[in-house]
C-alpha positions in Angstrom: 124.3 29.9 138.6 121.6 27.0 138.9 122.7 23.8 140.1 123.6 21.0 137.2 123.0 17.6 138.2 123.0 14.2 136.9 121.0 11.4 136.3 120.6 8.5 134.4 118.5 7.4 131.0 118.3 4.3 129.0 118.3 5.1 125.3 116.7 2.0 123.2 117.2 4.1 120.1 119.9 6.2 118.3 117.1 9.1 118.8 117.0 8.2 121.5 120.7 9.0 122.4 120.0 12.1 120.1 117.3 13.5 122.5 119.5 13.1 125.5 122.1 14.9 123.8 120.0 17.9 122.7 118.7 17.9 126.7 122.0 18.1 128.2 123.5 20.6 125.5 120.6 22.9 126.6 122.8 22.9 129.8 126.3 23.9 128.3 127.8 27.1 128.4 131.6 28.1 126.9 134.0 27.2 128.8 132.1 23.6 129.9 133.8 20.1 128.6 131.6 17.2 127.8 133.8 14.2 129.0 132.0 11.0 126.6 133.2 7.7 127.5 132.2 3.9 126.9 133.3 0.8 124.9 133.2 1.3 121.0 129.8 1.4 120.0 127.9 2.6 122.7 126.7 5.6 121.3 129.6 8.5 122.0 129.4 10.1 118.6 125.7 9.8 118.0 125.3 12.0 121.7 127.8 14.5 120.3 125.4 14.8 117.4 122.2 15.3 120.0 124.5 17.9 121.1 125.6 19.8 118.3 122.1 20.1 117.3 121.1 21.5 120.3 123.9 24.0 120.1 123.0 24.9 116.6 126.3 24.3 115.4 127.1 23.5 112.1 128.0 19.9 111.0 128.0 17.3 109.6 128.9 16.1 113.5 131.2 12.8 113.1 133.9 10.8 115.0 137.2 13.0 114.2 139.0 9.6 115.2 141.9 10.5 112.4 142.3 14.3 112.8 141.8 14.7 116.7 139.2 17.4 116.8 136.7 18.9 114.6 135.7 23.0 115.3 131.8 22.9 114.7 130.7 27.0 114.2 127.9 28.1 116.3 125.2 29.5 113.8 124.4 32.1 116.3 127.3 35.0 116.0 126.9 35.3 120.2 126.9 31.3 120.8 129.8 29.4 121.6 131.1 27.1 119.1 131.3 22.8 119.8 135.0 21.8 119.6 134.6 17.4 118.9 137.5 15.4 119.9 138.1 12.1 120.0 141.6 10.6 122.1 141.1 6.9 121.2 144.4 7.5 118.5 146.0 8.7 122.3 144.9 6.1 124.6 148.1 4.2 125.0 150.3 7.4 125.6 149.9 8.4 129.2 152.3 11.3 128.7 149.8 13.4 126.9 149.4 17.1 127.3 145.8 17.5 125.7 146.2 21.3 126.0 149.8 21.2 124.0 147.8 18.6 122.1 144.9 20.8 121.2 146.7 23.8 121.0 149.1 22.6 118.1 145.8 22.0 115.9 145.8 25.7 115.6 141.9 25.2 115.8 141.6 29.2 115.4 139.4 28.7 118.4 139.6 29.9 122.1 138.4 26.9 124.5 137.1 29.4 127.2 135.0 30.8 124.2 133.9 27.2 123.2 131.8 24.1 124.7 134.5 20.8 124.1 133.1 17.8 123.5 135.5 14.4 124.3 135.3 11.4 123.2 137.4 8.7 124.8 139.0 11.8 126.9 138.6 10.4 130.9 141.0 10.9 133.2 142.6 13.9 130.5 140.1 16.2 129.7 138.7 16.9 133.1 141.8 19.5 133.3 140.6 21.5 130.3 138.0 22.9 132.5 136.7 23.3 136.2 133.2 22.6 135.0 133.0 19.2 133.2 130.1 16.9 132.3 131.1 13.5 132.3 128.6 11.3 130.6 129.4 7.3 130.7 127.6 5.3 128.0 127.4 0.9 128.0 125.5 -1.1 126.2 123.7 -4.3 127.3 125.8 -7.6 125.9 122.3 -9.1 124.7 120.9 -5.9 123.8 121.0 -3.1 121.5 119.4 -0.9 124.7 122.3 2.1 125.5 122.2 2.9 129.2 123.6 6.7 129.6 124.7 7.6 133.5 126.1 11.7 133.9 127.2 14.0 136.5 128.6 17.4 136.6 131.9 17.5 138.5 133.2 20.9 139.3 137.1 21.3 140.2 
């Protein structure tokens, strides 16, 4: 298996954000979690949509802030499908099991068989998988410039 590595982009322009997202979901397999994090605003949802496209999943790809995660289908019967969720609703409960959590969505999806994508999920959703892309977004205070730093951890 080739190597994943990092790096680090600055993304003046929602496409821009979108063609980073279509560049590193060339990279995912099932099985692999996208860890997204940043301050509201900085872009997690719109790279998720980079993402899904380059997956070839269906949509419409948006912030599943109110129902936890969203099962995108891969178009292609042998590609894996994008599982999108969003923890912000879980922030403040530190007692969280994300895989009881997950699991009790009954999603109809197995996550070995999938590619999850996390917003606001560091620090939980590295433990969904040994191979993990986390991908940290900011935003300049005076700007509407996103910087985008990611690395591939392996457990």
């Amino acid at each position: 298996m080739a190597e994943r590595s990092g790096g680090t982009a600055e993304l003046p322009t929602a496409d821009d954000t979108i063609a980073l997202g279509v560049r590193l979901g060339r990279e995912l397999r099932p099985g692999d979690v996208v860890v997204l994090s940043g301050p509201l605003g900085a872009g997690k949802t719109v790279l998720a949509k980079g993402i899904a496209q380059a997956m070839d999943v269906d949509g419409p790809v948006i912030s599943p802030t109110f129902v936890l995660a969203r099962v995108h289908r891969a178009r292609n019967a042998d590609a894996p499908a994008m599982i999108h969720v969003d923890l912000y609703r879980l922030l403040d409960d530190s007692s969280v099991d994300l895989l009881a959590e997950l699991d009790s969505l009954d999603l109809d999806t197995d996550l070995e068989d999938a590619v999850v994508v996390v917003e606001w999920g560091e620090g939980l959703a590295e433990r969904l998988s040994e191979n993990h892309l986390d991908v940290r977004l900011e935003r300049g205070s005076d700007s509407e410039v996103r910087t985008a730093i990611w690395q591939w951890s392996t457990s």
